[in-house]
C-alpha positions in Angstrom: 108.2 59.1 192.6 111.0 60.8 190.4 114.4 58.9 190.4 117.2 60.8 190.9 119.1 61.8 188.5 123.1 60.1 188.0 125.4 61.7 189.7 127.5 61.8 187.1 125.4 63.2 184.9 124.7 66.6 187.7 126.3 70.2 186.9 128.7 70.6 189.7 129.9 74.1 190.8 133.7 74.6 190.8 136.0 77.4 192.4 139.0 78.3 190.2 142.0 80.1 189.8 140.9 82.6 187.5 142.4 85.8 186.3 145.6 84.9 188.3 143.4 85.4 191.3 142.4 89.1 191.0 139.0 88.6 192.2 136.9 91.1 194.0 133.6 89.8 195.5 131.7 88.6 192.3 133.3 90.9 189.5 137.0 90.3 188.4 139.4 93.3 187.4 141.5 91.8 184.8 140.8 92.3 180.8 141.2 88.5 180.5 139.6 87.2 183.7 137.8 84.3 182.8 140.3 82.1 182.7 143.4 80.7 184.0 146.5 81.8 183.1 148.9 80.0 181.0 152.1 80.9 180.9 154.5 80.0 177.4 157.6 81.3 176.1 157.4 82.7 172.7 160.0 83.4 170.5 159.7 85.2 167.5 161.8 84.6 164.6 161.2 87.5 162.2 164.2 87.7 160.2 168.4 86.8 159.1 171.1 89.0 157.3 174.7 88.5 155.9 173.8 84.2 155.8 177.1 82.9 154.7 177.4 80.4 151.3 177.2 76.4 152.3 176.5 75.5 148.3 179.0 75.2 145.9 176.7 78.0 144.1 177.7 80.8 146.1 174.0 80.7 148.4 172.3 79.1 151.1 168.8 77.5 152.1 168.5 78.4 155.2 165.7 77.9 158.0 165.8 77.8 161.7 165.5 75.5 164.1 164.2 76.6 167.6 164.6 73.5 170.4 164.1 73.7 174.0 165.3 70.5 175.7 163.0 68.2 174.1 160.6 69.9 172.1 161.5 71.7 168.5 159.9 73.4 165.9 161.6 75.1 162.4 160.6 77.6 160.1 160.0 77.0 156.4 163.2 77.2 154.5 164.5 79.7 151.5 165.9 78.8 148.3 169.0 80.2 148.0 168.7 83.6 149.8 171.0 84.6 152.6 168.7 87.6 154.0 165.7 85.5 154.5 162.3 86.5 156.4 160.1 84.4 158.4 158.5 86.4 161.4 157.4 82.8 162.5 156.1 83.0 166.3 157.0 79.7 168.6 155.7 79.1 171.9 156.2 77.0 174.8 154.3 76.2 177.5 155.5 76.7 181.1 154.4 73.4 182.6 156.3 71.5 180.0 159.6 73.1 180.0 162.3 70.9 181.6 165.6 72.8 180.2 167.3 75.9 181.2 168.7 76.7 177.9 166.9 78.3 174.7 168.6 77.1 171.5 167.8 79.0 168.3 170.4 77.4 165.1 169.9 78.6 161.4 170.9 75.4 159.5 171.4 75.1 155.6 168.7 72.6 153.6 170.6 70.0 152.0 169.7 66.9 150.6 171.8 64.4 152.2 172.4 66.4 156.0 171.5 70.3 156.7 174.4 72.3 157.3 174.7 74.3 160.7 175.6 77.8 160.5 175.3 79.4 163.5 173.0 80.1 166.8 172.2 81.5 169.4 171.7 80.6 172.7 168.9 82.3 175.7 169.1 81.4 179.6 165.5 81.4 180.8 166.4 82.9 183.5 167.2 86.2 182.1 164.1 86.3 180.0 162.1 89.4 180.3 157.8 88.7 181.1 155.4 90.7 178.9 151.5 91.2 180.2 149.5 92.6 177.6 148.2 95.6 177.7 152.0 96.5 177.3 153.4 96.7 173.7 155.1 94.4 171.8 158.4 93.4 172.6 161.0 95.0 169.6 163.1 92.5 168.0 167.1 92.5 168.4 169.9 91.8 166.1 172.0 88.7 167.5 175.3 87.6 165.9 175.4 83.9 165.2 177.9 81.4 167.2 179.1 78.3 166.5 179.2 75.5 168.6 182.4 76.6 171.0 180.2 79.9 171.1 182.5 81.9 169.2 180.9 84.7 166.5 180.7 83.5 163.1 179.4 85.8 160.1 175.2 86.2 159.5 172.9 87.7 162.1 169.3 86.5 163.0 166.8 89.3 164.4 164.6 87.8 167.5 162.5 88.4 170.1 162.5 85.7 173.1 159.7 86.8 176.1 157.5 84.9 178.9 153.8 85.9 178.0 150.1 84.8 178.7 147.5 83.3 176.7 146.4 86.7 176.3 149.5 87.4 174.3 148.7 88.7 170.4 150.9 86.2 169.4 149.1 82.9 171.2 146.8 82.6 168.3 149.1 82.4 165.4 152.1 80.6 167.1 153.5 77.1 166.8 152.7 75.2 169.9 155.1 72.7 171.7 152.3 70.5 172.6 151.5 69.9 168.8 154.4 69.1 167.7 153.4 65.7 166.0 151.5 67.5 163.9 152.9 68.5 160.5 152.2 70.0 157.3 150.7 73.5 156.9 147.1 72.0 156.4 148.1 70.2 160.0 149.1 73.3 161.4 145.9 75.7 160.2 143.7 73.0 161.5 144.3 73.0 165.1 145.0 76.9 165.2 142.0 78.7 167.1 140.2 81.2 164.7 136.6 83.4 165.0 134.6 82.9 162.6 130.9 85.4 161.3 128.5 83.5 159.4 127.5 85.1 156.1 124.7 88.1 156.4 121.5 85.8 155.3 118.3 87.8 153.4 115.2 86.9 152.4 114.4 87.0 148.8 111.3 87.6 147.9 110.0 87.1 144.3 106.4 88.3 143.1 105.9 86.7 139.6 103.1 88.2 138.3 102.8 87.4 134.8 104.7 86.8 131.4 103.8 87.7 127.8 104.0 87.3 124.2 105.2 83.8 125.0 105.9 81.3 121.8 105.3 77.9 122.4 106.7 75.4 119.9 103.4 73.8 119.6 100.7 76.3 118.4 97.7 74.3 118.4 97.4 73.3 121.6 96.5 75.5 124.9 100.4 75.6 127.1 100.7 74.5 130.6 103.2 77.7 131.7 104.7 77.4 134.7 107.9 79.5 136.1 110.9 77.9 137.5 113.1 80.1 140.0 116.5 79.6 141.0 118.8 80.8 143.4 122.0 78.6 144.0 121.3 74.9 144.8 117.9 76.5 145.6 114.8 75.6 143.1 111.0 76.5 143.3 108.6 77.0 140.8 104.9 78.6 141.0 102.0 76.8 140.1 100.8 75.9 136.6 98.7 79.1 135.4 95.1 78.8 135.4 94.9 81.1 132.4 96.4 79.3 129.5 97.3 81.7 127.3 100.4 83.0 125.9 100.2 85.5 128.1 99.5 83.9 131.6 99.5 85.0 135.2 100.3 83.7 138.3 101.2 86.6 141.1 102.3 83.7 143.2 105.6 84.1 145.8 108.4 82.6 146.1 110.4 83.0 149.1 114.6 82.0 149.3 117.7 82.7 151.3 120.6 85.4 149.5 123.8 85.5 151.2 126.2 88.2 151.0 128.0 88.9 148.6 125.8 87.6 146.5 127.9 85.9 143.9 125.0 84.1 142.0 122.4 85.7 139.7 118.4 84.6 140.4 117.4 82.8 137.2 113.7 82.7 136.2 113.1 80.3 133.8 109.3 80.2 132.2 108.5 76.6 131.1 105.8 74.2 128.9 104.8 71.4 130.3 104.1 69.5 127.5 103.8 65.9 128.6 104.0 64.6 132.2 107.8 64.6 132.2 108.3 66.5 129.6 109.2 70.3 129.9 110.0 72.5 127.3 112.1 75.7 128.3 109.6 78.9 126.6 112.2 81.5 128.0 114.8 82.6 130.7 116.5 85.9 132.2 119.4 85.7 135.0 119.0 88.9 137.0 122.0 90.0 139.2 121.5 90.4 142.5 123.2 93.5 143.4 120.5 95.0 141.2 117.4 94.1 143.2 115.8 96.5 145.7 116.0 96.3 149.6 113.5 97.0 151.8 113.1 97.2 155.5 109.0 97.0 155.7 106.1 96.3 153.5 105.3 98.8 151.5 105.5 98.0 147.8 108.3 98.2 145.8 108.1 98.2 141.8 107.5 96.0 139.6 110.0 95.2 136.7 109.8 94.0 133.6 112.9 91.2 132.4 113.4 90.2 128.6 113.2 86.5 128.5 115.9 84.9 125.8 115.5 81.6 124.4 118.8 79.4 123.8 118.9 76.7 121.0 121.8 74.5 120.6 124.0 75.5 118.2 127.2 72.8 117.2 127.1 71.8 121.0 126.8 75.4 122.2 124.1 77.7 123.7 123.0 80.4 121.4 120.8 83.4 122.3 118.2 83.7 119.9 117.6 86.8 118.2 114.3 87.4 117.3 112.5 86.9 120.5 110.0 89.4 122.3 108.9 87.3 125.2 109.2 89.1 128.5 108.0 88.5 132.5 106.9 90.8 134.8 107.7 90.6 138.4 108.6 92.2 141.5 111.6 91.2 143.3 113.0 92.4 146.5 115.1 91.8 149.4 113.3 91.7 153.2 115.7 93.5 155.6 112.9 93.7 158.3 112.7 89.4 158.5 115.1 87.7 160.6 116.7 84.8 158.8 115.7 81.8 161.0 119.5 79.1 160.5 118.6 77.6 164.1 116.4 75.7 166.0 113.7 78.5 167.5 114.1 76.8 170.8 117.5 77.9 170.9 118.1 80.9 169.2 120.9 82.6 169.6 120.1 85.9 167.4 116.6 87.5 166.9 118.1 90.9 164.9 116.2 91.7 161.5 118.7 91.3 158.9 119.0 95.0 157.9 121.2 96.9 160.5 119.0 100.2 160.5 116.5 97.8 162.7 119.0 97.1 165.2 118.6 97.7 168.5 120.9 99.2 170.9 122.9 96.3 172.8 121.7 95.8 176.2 125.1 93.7 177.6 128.1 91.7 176.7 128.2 88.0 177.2 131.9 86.5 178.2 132.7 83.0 178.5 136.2 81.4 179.4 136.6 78.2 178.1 138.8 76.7 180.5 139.4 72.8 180.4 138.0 69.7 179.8 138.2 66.2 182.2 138.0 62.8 181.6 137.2 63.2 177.6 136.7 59.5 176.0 139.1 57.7 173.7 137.6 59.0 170.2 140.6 57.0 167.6 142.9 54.8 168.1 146.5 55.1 167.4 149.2 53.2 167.7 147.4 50.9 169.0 146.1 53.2 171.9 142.9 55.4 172.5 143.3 59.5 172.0 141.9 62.2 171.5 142.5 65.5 170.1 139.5 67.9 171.6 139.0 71.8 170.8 136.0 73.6 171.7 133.0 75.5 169.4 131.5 78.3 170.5 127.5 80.1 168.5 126.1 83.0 169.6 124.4 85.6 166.9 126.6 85.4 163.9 130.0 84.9 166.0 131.4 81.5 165.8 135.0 80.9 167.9 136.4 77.8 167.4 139.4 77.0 170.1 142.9 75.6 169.7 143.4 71.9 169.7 145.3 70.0 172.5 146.7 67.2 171.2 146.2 63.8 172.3 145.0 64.9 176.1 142.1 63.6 177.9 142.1 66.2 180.3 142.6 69.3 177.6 143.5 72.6 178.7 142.7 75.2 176.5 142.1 78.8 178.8 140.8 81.2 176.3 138.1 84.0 176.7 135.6 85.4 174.3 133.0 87.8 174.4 130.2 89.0 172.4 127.6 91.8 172.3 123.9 90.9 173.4 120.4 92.0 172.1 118.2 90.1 173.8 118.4 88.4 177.3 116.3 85.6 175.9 118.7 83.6 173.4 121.3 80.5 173.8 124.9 80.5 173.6 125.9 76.7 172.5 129.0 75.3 173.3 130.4 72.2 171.7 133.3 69.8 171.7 134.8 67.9 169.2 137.6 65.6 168.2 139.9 67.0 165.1 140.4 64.1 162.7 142.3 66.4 160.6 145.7 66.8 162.0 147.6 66.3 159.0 145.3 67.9 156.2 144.3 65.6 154.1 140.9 67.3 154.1 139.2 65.1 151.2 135.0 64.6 150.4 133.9 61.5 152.0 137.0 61.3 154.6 137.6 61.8 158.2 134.7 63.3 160.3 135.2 65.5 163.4 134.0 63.4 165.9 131.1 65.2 168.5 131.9 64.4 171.9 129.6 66.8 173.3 127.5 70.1 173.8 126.3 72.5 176.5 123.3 75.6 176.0 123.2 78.1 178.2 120.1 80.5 178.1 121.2 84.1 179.3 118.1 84.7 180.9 118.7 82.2 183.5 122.0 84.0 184.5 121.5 86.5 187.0 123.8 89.8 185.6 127.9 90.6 186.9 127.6 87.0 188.5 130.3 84.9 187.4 129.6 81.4 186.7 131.9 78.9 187.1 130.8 75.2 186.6 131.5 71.8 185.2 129.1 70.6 182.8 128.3 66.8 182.0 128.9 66.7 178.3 126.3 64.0 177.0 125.8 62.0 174.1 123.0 60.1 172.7 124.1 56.5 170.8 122.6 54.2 169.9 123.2 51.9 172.7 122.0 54.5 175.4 123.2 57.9 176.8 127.2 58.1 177.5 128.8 60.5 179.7 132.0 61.5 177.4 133.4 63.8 180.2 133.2 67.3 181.7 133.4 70.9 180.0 134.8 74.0 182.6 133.2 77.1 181.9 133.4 80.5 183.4 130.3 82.4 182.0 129.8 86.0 183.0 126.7 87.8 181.7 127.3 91.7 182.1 124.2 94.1 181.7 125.1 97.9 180.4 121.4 99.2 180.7 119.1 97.0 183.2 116.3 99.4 181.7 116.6 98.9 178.4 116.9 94.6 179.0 113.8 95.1 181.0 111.9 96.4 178.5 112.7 93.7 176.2 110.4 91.3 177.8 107.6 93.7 176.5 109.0 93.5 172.7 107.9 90.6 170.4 110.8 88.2 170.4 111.1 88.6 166.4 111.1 91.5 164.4 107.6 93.2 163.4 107.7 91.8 160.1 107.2 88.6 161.2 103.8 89.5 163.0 102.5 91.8 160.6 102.8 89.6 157.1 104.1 86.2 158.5 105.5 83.3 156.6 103.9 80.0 156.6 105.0 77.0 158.8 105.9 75.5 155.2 108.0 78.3 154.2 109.8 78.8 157.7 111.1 75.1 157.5 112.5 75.2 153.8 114.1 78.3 154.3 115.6 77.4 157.7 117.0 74.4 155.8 118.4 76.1 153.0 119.6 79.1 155.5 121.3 76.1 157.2 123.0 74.5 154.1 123.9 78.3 153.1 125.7 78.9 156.7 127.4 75.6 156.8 128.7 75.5 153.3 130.1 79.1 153.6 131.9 78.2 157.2 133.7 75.0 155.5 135.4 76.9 153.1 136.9 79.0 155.7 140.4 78.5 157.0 140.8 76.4 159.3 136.8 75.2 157.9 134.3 74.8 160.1 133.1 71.4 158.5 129.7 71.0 157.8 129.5 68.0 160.8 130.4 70.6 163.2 127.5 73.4 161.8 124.5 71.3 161.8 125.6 69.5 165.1 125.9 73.0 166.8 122.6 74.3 164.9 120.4 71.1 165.8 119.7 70.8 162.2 118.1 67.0 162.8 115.4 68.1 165.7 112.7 68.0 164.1 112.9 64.3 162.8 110.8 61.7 164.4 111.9 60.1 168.0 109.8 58.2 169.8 112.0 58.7 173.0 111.1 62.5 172.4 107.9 62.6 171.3 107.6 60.6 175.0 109.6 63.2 176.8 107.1 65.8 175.3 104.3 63.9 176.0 105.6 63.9 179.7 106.5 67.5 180.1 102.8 68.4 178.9 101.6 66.1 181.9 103.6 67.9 184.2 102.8 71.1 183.0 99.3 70.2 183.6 100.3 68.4 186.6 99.5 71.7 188.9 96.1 72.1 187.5 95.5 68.3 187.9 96.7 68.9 191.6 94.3 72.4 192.3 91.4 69.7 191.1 92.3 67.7 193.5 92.7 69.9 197.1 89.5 70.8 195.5 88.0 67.8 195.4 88.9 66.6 199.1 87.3 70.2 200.0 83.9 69.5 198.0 84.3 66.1 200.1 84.7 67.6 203.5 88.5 65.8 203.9 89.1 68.6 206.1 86.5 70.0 207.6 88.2 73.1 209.1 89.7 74.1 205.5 86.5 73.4 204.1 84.6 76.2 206.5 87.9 78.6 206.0 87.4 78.0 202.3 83.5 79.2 203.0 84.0 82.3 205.0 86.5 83.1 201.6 84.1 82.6 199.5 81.4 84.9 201.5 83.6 87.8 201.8 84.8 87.6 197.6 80.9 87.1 196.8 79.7 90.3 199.0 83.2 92.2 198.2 83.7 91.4 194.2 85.4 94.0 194.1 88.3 92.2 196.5 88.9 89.0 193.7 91.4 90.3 191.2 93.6 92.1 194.4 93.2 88.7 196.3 94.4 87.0 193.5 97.3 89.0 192.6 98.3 89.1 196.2 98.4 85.6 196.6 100.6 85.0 193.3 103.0 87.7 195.0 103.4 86.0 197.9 104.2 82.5 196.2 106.6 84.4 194.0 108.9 85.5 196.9 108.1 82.5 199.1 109.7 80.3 196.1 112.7 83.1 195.9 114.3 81.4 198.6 115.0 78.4 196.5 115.6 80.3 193.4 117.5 77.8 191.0 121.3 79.1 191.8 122.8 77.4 188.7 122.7 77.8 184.9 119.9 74.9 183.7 121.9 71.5 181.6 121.4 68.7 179.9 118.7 66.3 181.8 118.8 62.9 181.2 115.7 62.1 182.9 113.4 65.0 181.2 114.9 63.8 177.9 113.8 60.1 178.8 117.5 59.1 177.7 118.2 56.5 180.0 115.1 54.7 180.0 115.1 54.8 176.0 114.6 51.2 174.7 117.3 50.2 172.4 115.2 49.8 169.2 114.2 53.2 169.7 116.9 55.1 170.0 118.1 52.8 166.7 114.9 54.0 165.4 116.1 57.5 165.8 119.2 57.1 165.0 117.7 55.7 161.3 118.8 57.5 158.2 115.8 59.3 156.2 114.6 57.8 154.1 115.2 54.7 156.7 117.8 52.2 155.6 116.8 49.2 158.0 115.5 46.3 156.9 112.2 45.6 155.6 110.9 43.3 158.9 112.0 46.0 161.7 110.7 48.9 159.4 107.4 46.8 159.2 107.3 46.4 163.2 108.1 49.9 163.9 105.5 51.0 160.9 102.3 48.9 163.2 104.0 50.9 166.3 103.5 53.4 165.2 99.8 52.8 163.9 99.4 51.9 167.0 100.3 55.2 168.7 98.8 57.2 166.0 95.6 55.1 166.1 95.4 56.2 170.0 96.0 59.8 169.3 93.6 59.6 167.0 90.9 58.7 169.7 91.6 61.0 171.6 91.4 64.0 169.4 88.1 62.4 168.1 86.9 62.0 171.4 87.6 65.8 172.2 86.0 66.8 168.9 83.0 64.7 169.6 82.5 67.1 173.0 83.0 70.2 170.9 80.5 68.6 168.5 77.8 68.2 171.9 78.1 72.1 172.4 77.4 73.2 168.6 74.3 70.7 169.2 72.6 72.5 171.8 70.7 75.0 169.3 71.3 73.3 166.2 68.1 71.1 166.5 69.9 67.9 165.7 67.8 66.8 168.7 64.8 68.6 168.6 64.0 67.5 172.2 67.1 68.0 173.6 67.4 71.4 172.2 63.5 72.3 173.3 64.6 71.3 176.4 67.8 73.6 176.5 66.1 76.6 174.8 63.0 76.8 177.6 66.0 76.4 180.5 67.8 79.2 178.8 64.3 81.3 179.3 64.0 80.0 182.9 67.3 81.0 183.6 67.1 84.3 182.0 64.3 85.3 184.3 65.4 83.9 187.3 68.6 86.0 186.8 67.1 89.3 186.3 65.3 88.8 189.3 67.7 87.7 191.6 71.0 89.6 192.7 73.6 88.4 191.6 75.3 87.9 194.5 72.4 85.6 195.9 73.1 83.3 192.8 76.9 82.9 193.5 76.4 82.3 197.1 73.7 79.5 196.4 76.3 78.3 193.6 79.4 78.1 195.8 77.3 76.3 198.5 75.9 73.6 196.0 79.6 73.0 194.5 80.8 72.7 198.2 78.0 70.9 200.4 78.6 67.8 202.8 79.1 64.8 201.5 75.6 63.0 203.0 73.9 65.5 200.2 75.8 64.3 197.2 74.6 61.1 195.0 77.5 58.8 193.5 75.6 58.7 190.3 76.3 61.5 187.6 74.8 65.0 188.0 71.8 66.0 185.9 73.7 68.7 183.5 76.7 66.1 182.9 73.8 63.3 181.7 71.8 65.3 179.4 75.8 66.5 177.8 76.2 63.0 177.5 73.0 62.6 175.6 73.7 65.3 173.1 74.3 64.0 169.5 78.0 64.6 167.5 78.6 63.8 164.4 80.6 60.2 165.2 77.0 58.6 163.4 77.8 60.9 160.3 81.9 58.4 160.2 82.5 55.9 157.9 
């Protein structure tokens, strides 16, 4: 019997306040309705005029400081200029504000105290409300006043309104609630931002063959070889089996190009004239933007490339002059390939890469990112836990990373995206993460961004214009065991434009033809879904705000496909239980063989009467009775999106050495005594397996036997019952054959023998080729 699984680890349905509460049965009305709303003040400081002079030099430095009750922020400050420009946006958030007052002062920078000049004050009360889609609220001119609020000279231009989220401006502003953080690296780090990974091809190059090459070494026969590189990437054919100085290969090499395509593919064609010893024969670098596209198979041409030689030259490279060598290849770019950078389990994007391929799109997915509860401590500081949680968002090539809340363990962030969908049958992931770069600082080998969690959500689980709204476990794997780190909300609406069009989607191939009609090897697929990785992940950290590599592979699963033996258990478990309805069939079988129950048994007779003298009644039977289940089961149709299981995942019954195991590094960096006990486990699971899969190739063995006259009699034997049988058959109608059949397999139990039947020992005595083992 199944435990249950911890309640805290269950998806539990929720019922908020979303879209300010314009909700009509399922569907909501608003433009951003997936959330809830958030109200802030924002201010916008765009500009001053007419500043007058603090310094004995006749000018002024002037920024300005905007404070309400507590909280304050300031603009970057001018050197000597008295009509200064900032358009800085600051906003506030309702639930914090405990003042009536807005304070906006343009001080002078000084070195010892800044100067005030002037300000201006704003009661909140009198502050007009802006819902987008309404415009933009115009910026005044407002004289400046000292303290005793009398007008002094200068002028500051500002806009002061009580806005959403939703607001244009949310994204950009300074927040209240970070207003520890400092620095302009700080600020860009906890800013939310969207983010499109780089347009990924597959390169393919054809090298054919190379000629008039000039070894340094005439006399002896050269081991050519090319070397191709793209990048960090690196492959090289095979040595050629013609050696000559004009050798051929007509080998591929596959690799991932990324828009725009900033580095040349090198070919390099190389000796190998001692076993570590390589000598460079010739080399072209070809441009990228120069090699041809295609979107099927058919052949593009060939080219022929110059190959120069370099010699050193005074500690420089020199081309040299009088060289004829060349290569002949063909080299392209595969538009009708989908670039695998994810786990195939949960792809998110299925599109070829070239846009001529793409399909119309049959919906748009939305998801509201609404709050977080009961996050874990990730840092210390000052001497107390925190935690300072934003949000990632993946589907297709659109990454959206949230804004951070600082130091909250119940995070609010309210914010809505949406994104076009192809195909019903892909993953949107959603992650969570603690930002260990609040102040910049963003050095190699420092701070990580801490995971504290991720959800996948297949859309075609999500019944369409439904909206979901749900807490989701968020679930981590240590070492020491699974930890609940807290709760993600999400409001997840899949929306379908043409229910046609998705339903004919199920009768496409889930990847483009390409990969049907001239596949890729396992081999290939794996390097160049690691290097697509690397490519996606290197290209997102030098973004800004970057998408650090941590977050990219965490969010992509790039680790998978490394050994676990708590997975390779879970696997092992799901197979059972996907077998475990067959195993179950076998069994009602069995008990009606047996006569368990004799009523079903003679029900189970009269069936099989009416399907041997009415064949034609088997496949409608069949199909029927499939139909029925299906809407019988409709009734307990699964009415939430499908999570994170513990159980299934054999997390919580994990033994600690193997989830250290699997937490190893590759190569392993354990010591030699626990790599030696887990090396004889796992001998000792292999040597298993490998029993089994000899035992089934022994019975596959026993069938090729039965005419291959390894046993003479036993094949005799079989070869005059095929005869028999072949003559017995013609005689006899069919239908007299399955009747006598069906009532051998099903008679009483006083006519069966415990010992085996006849056909199941003369199987057993077959010969397999176990004698032929060393």
């Amino acid at each position: 019997m199944q435990r249950p699984l911890h309640e805290d680890f269950l998806l539990k349905e929720t019922n908020p306040h979303l879209g300010g509460g314009k909700i009509t049965g399922d569907k909501l009305t608003s433009t951003y309705d997936l959330v809830e709303q958030m109200q802030y003040l924002y201010v916008r400081v765009v500009k001053a005029k007419e500043l007058p002079a603090k310094d004995v030099t006749g000018s002024c430095d002037p920024y300005v400081e905007v404070k309400l009750g507590n909280y304050k922020g300031t603009t970057r400050h001018f050197e000597k200029k008295s009509n200064p420009e900032w358009n800085q946006v600051f906003a506030f958030s309702k639930d914090r504000i405990q003042a009536s007052m807005l304070e906006v002062t343009v001080k002078d920078k000084d070195f010892v105290k800044d100067d005030f000049m002037g300000r201006v004050l704003f009661d909140l009360n009198e502050v007009p409300k802006r819902v987008p889609p309404d415009s933009p609220l115009a910026p005044q001119w407002y004289r400046l006043e000292d303290r005793k609020g009398d007008k002094v000279k200068g002028e500051l231009m500002l806009a002061v309104w009580m806005g959403t989220q939703a607001d244009e401006a949310f994204p950009e502003a300074w927040h209240s609630d970070a207003a520890t953080v400092t620095g302009t690296d700080g600020l860009a780090n906890i800013r939310s931002k969207v983010y499109l990974s780089p347009k990924l091809w597959y390169l393919r190059v054809n090298v054919i063959e190379a000629q008039d090459l000039q070894p340094s070494d005439k006399g002896r026969y050269p081991e050519v070889y090319v070397k191709a590189t793209l990048g960090n990437q690196v492959l090289r054919t095979r040595v050629s089996p013609s050696r000559s100085i004009n050798p051929m290969w007509n080998e591929d090499l596959m690799f991932v190009a990324a828009e725009s395509f900033e580095e040349p593919l090198i070919l390099s064609v190389e000796d190998r004239i001692a076993p570590n010893k390589d000598e460079v024969l010739g080399r072209c670098a070809i441009p990228m933007h120069y090699v041809d596209r295609r979107l099927d198979h058919k052949p593009v041409n060939t080219r022929w490339f110059n190959l120069e030689r370099h010699v050193i030259v005074e500690g420089e490279k020199k081309k040299e002059t009088k060289f004829s060598s060349r290569i002949h290849t063909r080299i392209c770019l595969e538009g009708g390939y989908h670039v695998l950078d994810e786990s195939t389990h949960y792809s998110s994007d299925l599109r070829p890469t070239a846009k001529q391929l793409w399909k119309n799109s049959i919906g748009v997915l939305e998801v509201g990112i609404l709050n977080a509860q009961g996050l874990m401590p990730m840092k210390t500081k000052d001497s107390r836990g925190t935690t300072d949680a934003y949000c990632v968002a993946k589907y297709g090539q659109k990454w959206v990373r949230t804004r951070t809340i600082i130091d909250s363990f119940t995070p609010k962030w309210n914010e809505q995206y949406t994104w076009e969908v192809f195909d019903p049958c892909t993953v949107i992931t959603i992650g969570v993460f603690d930002n260990c770069h609040l102040h910049g600082g963003d050095k190699p080998g420092g701070a990580r961004d801490s995971r504290i969690g991720k959800v996948r959500i297949r859309l075609s689980t999500l019944e369409t214009d439904r909206v979901y709204t749900h807490s989701y476990p968020l679930l981590v794997l240590h070492p020491n065991g699974v930890k609940k780190m807290g709760e993600i909300h999400l409001a997840v609406r899949f929306t379908c434009s043409s229910l046609l069009n998705m339903m004919h989607m199920y009768s496409q191939p889930l990847l483009p033809k390409m990969h049907y009609i001239h596949p890729l090897t396992v081999s290939q697929l794996d390097s160049l879904r690691h290097q697509a990785t690397q490519i996606v992940s290197m290209r997102l950290s030098r973004a800004e705000p970057p998408l650090r590599k941590e977050i990219v592979e965490y969010m992509l699963d790039v680790g998978s496909h490394m050994w676990s033996m708590r997975r390779s258990k879970a696997n092992f478990f799901r197979i059972m239980n996907v077998f475990g309805g067959l195993i179950a069939v076998g069994k009602w079988f069995d008990q009606i063989c047996n006569w368990k129950n004799p009523i079903t048994t003679v029900l189970i007779h009269i069936l099989f009467i009416i399907l041997v003298l009415f064949p034609e009644l088997i496949l409608p039977t069949i199909f029927l009775y499939l139909f029925l289940i299906g809407v019988w089961y409709y009734r307990w149709r699964p009415r939430h999106p499908p999570h994170m299981d513990t159980r299934l995942s054999h997390a919580e019954s994990a033994h600690p050495d193997e989830l250290d195991e699997e937490f190893d590094t590759f190569p392993t960096s354990r010591p030699p005594d626990i790599v030696r006990m887990r090396y004889d486990r796992l001998r000792s699971i292999a040597g298993r397996i490998q029993t089994v899969v000899g035992d089934l190739a022994t019975q596959g063995e026993r069938l090729q036997s039965l005419l291959s006259w390894r046993d003479p009699r036993a094949t005799a034997l079989f070869v005059l019952f095929c005869l028999i049988a072949a003559i017995v058959l013609y005689v006899t109608p069919f239908q007299v054959v399955a009747l006598l059949t069906g009532f051998y397999v099903l008679r009483h139990p006083r006519f069966r023998h415990k010992l085996p039947s006849v056909p199941l020992n003369f199987f057993r005595r077959l010969p397999a080729r176990t004698d032929c083992m060393l």
